[in-house]
N, C-alpha and C positions, 0 to 999 in steps of 0.2 A: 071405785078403782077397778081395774081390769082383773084385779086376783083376789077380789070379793065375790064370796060365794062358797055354797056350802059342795058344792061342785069342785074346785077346787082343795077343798077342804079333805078330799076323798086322799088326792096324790100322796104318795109316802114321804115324799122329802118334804112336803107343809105339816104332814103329820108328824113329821120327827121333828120339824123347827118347834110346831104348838105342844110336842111335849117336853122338849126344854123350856117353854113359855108359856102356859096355862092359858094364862089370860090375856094374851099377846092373840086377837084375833084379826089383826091386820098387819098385812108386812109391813104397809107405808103408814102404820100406825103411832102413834106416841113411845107404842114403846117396840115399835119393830123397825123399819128401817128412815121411811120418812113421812109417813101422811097422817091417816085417817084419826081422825080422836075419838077418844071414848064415848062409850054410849053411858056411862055411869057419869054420876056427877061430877064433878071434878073439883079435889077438896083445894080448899083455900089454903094461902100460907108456904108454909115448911111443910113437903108431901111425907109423910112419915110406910103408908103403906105405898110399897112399889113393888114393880114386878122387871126383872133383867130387861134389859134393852140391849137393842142390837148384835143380838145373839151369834149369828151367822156371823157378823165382824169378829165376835170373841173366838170364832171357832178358828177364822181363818188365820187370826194371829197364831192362835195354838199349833197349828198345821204349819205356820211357817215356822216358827220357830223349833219344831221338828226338826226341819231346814236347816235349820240355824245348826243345830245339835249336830244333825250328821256331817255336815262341812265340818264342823268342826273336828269330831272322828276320824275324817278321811283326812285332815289336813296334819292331825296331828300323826296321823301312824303312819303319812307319807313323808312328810316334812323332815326335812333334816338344817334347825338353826343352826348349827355350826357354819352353813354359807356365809351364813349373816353374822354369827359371833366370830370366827375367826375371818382370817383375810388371806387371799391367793398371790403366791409368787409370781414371778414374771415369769417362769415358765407353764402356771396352770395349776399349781398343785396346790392344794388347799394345805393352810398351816393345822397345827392340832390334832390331828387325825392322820390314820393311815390309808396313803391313798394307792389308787391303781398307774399302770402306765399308758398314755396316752397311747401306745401304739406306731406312734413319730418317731421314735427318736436314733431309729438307722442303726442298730445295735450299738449305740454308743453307750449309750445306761441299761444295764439288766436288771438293777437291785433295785425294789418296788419302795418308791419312797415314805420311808414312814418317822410321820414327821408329832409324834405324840406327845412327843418330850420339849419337839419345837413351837412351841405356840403363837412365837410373835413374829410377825413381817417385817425386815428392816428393809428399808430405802437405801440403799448402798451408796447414790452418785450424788451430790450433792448439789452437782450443776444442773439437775433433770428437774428438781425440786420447782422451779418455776415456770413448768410446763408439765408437771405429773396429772393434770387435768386434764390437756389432751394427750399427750403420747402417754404411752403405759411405763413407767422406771422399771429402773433395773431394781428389782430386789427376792431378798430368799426369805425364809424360815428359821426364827432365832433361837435359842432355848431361852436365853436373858438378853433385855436392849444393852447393847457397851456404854459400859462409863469411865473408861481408858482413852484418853485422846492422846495423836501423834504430839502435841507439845510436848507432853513430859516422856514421852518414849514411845520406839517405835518396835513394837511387837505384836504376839499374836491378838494379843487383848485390843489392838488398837486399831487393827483392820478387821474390815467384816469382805468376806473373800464368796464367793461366787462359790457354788457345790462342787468338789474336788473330781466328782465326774464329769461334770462338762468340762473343768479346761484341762484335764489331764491327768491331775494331780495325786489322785485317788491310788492308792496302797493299803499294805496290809498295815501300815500306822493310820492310816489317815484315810477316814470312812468315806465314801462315796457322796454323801449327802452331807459331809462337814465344810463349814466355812471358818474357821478359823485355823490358818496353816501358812500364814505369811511370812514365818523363818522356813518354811523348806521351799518357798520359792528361790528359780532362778536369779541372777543378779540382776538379768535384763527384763524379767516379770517384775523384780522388787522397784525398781529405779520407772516403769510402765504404770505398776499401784501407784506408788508416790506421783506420779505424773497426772491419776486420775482418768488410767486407760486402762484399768484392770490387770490382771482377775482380780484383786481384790482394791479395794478401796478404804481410805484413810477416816480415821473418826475424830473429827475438828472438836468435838463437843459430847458432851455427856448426853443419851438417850434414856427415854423410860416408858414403859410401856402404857399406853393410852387404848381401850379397846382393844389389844393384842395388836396394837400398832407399836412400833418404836417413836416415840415424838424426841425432839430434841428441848432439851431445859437447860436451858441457857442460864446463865448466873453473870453480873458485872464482869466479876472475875474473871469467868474463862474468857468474856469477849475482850479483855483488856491482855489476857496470855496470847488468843490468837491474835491480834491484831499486833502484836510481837513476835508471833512466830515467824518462820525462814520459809517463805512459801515458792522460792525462786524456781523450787521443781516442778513443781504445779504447774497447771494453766493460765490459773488464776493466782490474782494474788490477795495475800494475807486478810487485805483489807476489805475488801471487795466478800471474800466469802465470810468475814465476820459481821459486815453491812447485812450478806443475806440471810445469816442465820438469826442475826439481830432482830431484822424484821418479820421475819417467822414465828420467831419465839416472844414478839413483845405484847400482843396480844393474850396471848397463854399466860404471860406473867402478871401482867393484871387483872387476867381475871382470878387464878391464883391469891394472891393477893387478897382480892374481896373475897372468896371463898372463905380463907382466913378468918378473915374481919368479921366474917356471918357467924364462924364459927368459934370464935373469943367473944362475940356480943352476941351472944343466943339468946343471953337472961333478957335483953333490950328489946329483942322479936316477942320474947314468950309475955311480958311485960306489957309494952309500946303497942304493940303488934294485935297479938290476940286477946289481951286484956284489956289493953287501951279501946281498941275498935267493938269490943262487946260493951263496955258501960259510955262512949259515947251515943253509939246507937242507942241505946236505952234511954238516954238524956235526948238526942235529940226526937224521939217519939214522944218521950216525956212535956215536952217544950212544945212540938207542935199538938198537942191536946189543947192546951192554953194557949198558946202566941200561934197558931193558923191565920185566925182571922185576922190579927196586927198584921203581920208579914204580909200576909195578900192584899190588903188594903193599903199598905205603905209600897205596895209595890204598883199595883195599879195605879192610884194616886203620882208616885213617883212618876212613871210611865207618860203617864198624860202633862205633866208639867215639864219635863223634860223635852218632850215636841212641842209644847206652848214657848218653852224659852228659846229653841232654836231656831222656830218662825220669828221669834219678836229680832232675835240678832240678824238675821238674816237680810229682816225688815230696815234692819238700822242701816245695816251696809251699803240695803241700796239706796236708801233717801226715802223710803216708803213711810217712814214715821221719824218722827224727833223726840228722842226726850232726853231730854239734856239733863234734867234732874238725875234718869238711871247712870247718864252718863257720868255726871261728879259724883256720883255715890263710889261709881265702881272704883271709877281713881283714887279717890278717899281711901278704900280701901289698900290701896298698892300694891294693888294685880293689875299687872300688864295687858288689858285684855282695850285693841282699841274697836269702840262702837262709832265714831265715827263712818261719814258717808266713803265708798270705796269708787271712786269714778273709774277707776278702769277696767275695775270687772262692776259695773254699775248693772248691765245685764245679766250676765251670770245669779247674780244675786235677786236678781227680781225674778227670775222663771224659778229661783231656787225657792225662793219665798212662798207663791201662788204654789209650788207643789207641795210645800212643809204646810202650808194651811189644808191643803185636800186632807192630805195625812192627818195632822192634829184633829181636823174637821171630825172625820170620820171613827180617829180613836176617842175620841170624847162623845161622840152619840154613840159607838158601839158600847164603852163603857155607862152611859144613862140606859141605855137599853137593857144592858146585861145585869142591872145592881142587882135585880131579885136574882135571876141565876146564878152571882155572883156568892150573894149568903146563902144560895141552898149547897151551890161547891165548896165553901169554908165549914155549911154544919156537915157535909157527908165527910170532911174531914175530921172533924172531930169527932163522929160518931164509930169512925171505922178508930180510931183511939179509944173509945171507948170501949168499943167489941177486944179489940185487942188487951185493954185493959183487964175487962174480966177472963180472960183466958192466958193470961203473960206465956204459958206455955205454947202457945200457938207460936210463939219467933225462933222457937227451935227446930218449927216444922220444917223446913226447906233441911235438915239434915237429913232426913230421908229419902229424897229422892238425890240428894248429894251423893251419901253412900250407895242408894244403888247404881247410880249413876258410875261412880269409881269403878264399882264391880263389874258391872257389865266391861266399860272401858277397858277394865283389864284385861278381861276374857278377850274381845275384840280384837284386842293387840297381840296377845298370844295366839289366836288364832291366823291372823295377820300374815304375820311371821313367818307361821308353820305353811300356810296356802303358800305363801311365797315363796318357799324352801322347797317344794314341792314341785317346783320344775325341773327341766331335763338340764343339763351341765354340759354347755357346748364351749369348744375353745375355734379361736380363730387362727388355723397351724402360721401362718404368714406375721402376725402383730404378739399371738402369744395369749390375745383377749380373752376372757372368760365372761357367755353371759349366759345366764337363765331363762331359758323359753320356754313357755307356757303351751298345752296344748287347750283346743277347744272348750275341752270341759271346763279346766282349770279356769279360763277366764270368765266361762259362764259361773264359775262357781263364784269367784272373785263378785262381778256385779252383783248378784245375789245377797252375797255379805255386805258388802257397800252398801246395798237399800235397808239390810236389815241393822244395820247401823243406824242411819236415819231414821226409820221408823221405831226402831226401840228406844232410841235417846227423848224423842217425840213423845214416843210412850208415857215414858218416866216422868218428863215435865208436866203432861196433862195429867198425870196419877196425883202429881204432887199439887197443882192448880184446884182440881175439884175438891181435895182434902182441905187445903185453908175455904175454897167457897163454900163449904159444907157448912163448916162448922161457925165463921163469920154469919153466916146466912143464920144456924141458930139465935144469934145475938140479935138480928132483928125480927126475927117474925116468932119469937119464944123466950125474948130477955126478962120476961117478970118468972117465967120460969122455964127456966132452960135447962135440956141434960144434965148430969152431973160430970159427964165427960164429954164434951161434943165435939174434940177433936178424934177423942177415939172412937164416938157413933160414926163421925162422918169419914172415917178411914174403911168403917165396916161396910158404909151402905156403897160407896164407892167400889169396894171389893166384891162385895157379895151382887150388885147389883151392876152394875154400869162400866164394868171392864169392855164390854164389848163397843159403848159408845164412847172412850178414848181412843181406842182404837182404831175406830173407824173417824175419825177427828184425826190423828198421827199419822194415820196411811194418807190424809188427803196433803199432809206437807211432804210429809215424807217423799210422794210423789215428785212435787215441785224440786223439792233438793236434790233428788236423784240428778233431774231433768236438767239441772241448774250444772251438777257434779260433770255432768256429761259436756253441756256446754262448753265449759271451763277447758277441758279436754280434748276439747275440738278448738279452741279458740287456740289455747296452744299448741296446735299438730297445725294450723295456717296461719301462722303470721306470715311466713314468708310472702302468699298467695294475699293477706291485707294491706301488706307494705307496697303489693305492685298495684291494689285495687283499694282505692278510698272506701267505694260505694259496698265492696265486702266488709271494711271494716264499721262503718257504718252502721250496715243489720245486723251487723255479728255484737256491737256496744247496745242495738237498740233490742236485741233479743234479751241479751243478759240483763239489761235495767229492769226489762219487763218481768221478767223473771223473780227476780229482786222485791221488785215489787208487791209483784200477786203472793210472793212468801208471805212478805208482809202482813199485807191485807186476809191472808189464810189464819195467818197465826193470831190477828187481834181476834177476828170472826171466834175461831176455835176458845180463844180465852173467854167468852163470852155466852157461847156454847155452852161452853165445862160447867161455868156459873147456872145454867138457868137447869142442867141439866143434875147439879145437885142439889137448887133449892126443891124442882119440881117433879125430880123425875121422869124427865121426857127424854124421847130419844135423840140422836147426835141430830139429826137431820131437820128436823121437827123444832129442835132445840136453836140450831143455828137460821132457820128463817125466821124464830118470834125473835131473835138476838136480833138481826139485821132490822125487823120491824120495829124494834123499842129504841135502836139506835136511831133511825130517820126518823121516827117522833121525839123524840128526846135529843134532838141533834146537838142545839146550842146548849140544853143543859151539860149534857157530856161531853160539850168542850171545853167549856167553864172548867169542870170540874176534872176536867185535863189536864188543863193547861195552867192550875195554881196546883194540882197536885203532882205533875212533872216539874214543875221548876221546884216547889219544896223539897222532892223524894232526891232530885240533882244538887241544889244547894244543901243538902244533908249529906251527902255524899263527898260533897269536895270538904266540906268544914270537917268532917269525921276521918278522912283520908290526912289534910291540912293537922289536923292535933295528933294523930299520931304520927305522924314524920316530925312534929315540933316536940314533941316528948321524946322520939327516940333522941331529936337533935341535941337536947340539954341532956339526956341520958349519959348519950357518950361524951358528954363534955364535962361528964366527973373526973375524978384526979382516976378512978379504978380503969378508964379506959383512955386517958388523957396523957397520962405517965409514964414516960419512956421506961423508965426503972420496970413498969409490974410485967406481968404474964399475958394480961389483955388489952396492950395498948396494942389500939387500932391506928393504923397507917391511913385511916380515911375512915371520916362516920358514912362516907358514902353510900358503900353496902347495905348498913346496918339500918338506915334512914330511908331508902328505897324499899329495901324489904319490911319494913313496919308499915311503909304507906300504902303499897301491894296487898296484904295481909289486911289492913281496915279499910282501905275499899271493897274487897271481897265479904270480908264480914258487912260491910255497912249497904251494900247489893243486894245480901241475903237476907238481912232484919227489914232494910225499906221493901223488898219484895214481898212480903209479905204485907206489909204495909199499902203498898201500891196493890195488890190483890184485895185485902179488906176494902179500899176504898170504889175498885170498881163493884164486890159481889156489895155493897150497902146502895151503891147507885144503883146498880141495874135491880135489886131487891126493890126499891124507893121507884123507879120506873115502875115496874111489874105489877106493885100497891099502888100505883096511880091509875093504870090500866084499867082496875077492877071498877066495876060501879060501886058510886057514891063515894070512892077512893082517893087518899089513902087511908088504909085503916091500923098498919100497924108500924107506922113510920113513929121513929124516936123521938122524944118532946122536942129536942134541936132541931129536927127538918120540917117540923109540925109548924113552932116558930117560924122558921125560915118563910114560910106558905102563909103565915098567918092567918093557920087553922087549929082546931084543936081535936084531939082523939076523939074518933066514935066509934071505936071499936075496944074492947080487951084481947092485948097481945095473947096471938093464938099458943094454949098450952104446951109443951112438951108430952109425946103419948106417953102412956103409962108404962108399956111394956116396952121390948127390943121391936127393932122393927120385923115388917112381918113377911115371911121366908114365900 
């Protein structure tokens, strides 16, 4: 390679990479970026001594997330959430806080509005309500939402009045920035509110504060008071503004409602939910140790009989065969099903036939073809049950990159926030609009975070990927003796060793999803410009698929990487072209073992999802949540049934993922041992069987010591 040589070797920044890397005498080396391999032997099995890989990737995450750190600093000591926690009047002036004068206002307001005590924004007009999305409503700054409506009396409680400095009102009673003062209005202001022309306006309905919004919570009740009130003075009437508050608030009250129901059936979540979905996962790992092979074999089988019987019907249809025998059996039976000839789609059924035979054809010899890679996909299933066996604490591993995963996310969002709070505070003097505008830096700073979202979350997953391949990987190439902890050796050698080639694996998606995030963002800033051009929408759908796609194809690549990179210790680069190599030779095995280990890890999934929604269902159909009488009867097992089957899908995602990770680090292990001469040598008596070979080798030891720094 071009940067071998002891010439090279001279430069300082090679000498500063080879002294974070001793032994790392090639950048494009196994264990430097992508090439050269070692000039030492190279030990068979589980690599127990190794040395850092992809050094320079570790550094530059470190250096970005520096990055990270200082945006984060600057966003928060700029930032001001309250844009985002409270909400702006119709004139501009932020609720919560004490704010400044815009400079507009023609000497009519002198007194600098301070609105500390007033936190919440109320909607004043109630006709504006179905267009507050695009025109801006009229509303102020509340201290509390009203729960006084004009039904039952008309005072101050029951209007919410425009600030006493704009429409005049303002005295030494009656503060400048107050809205509630609808007895010292005029008679022809009062009979103007009532009319729903201000300054103040009527409260139909009981308000509560939502986000430091005022929402309206509607009750039967009150809709059945207003729809009896005397709305003659109005614009509107009675019934009309009770239709539109109705349909406002019916939303809010169902989900209300289930909120409820979640929270009088908690025991049924904690239950159903996260107990139910941890001891079905358990059982079904349990069940496919033993019943893999039935289920794949009753399914394949199935499969192939099921397009042999739909060629033979088809065949009847058209006259292509007789058999009258199948014919009185079926009748016999008294199912409706007529096999008789069909002459008026006589054709139809004849091309339909000659193509269900290609098909049958071809899935009954791919199935003859595939039976031995068939049983080696059923033993790598039960072998990765078995790994997981000896280690039951490996299905709790994916909590760890769970929780860092929250953490981060959390940070993010509060960062988020802050970046976003951090713009300048422009009002539109004509509309009254209030928006946030970013300058240059800002939104460079913004993208920056966006990638580093990506690539940290990416991070996380591949930190959490090479810990189960680690330690699974013990199980085959050192299960006569293996660590005594190898989920926690292989957290180590992942940390101490190989941070750099996750990273450099994360940065390559991480990229694509920026690219993808970007797209998305341009796709939506021109629809207008694809609505008048097919041919732009077009490349603009065949951009994003492709996109899409190559995610895809990064992310299997990378999972397969992670693997060879933790049994052997190779670097990311290095790692992912033997990955793509063992997959093009190993094609049809690792579809096999694809494609019955996706449909199991999926039908586990929905069975384990299916029993906790049917446990929570008989849950709540005891009398304690059944019984109008008690304290937690539920208005709907709805909630309660949804959120249980929510909760063990997510558990049953997390236990199969691991599962589905054991079963590719044992395949691609079982490639790798096939690879070797005379190979394999430390495949499990199951895939030994499956090959109908027998061991010649003694599974490689576990080393005696830690691995070596």
């Amino acid at each position: 390679m071009f940067l071998k040589g002891a010439r090279f070797h001279s430069t300082p920044i090679l000498r500063a990479l080879l002294l974070l890397d001793p032994e790392n005498s090639g950048i494009m080396g196994k264990g430097g970026i992508c090439g050269n391999k070692d000039t030492k032997e190279e030990e068979t099995g589980l690599k127990e001594r190794r040395r850092c890989t992809d050094v320079l990737f570790c550094l530059i995450f470190a250096a970005f997330w520096g990055g990270m750190i200082l945006i984060g600093y600057v966003a928060v000591s700029g930032g001001d959430p309250n844009l985002l926690y409270y909400g702006f009047d119709s004139g501009g002036y932020l609720c919560g806080v004490k704010n400044s004068l815009w400079g507009d206002e023609n000497g009519t307001v002198t007194t600098v509005p301070d609105f500390t005590s007033q936190k919440n924004v109320m909607y004043m007009d109630v006709t504006e309500y179905a267009t507050m999305t695009l025109i801006t409503p009229k509303s102020v700054c509340v201290e509390t939402c009203p729960t006084t409506t004009v039904v039952t009396e008309l005072s101050d409680a029951s209007f919410v009045c425009n600030y006493a400095a704009w429409t005049g009102y303002s005295s030494s009673t009656i503060g400048g920035w107050s809205t509630s003062y609808y007895s010292s209005l005029s008679n022809a202001d009062k009979l103007s509110s009532i009319a729903l022309s201000g300054p103040c306006y009527p409260v139909f309905v009981a308000y509560s504060p939502l986000m430091n919004r005022c929402a309206p919570t509607i009750t039967d009740a009150q809709i059945t008071a207003l729809t009896s009130y005397d709305a003659s003075a109005t614009n509107s009437s009675s019934s009309d503004i009770a239709t539109m508050l109705g349909g406002m608030s019916q939303d809010t009250d169902i989900l209300q409602e289930y909120l409820e129901d979640l929270l009088k059936a908690w025991q049924v979540v904690v239950i159903c939910g996260i107990g139910g979905g941890l001891v079905f996962s358990i059982l079904w790992m349990v069940f496919l140790r033993y019943f893999a092979g039935v289920m794949a074999w009753v399914t394949v089988v199935s499969v192939n009989v099921i397009l042999i019987a739909v060629t033979a019907y088809f065949a009847m249809k058209a006259g292509l065969i007789e058999l009258s025998a199948v014919t009185e059996s079926v009748d016999g039976t008294g199912v409706a099903v007529d096999l008789t000839n069909d002459e008026e789609n006589k054709d139809i059924f004849t091309y339909a036939t000659y193509v269900m035979c290609a098909v049958a054809g071809v899935a009954l010899l791919f199935t003859l073809l595939m039976i031995r890679r068939l049983m080696i996909a059923i033993a790598v299933l039960k072998v990765a049950s078995q790994a997981i066996a000896q280690m039951p604490m490996i299905l709790f591993q994916p909590l760890i990159p769970l929780l860092m995963n929250v953490v981060f996310v959390a940070y993010a969002l509060v960062v988020a926030v802050y970046l976003y709070a951090s713009g300048t505070i422009e009002r539109n003097t004509t509309t009254g609009n209030i928006t946030i505008n970013w300058n240059e830096t800002l939104q460079y700073m913004s993208l920056y975070h966006l990638f580093g979202i990506f690539w940290t979350t990416q991070f996380i997953a591949g930190f959490g990927v090479m810990i189960t391949a680690g330690a699974i990987a013990a199980y085959y190439w050192q299960r006569d003796d293996m660590p005594r902890n190898p989920i926690r050796k292989s957290m180590y050698r992942a940390t101490r060793y190989h941070l750099g080639s996750i990273a450099f694996g994360s940065f390559i998606v991480a990229v694509v999803q920026f690219v993808r995030a970007v797209m998305e963002y341009v796709d939506k800033k021109t629809k207008k410009a694809q609505a008048a051009n097919p041919i732009v929408k077009f490349f603009m759908c065949c951009i994003k698929y492709c996109l899409w796609y190559l995610e895809k194809v990064l992310k299997y690549i990378n999972r397969n990487a992670y693997i060879l990179v933790a049994v052997k210790g190779y670097s990311y680069c290095y790692s992912a072209l033997q990955a793509i190599k063992l997959i093009i030779l190993n094609m049809l095995r690792i579809a096999a073992v694809n494609t019955v280990g996706d449909f199991l890890t999926w039908l586990g999934k929905i069975v384990i999802t299916g029993a906790c929604a049917l446990g929570a269902f008989f849950m709540c159909d005891t009398s304690a949540y059944a019984d109008p009488a008690k304290e937690t009867y539920l208005s709907s097992p709805l909630a309660p049934v949804i959120a249980c089957a929510f909760v063990g899908y997510i558990q049953a995602d997390l236990f199969l993922s691991v599962y589905e990770m054991a079963v590719d680090t044992i395949l691609l292990s079982f490639c790798e041992d096939c690879g070797q001469t005379g190979g394999p040598h430390y495949a499990p008596p199951l895939l030994l069987s499956a090959l109908g070979k027998s061991s010649k080798k003694k599974v490689q030891p576990a080393a005696a010591g830690e691995d070596s720094d």
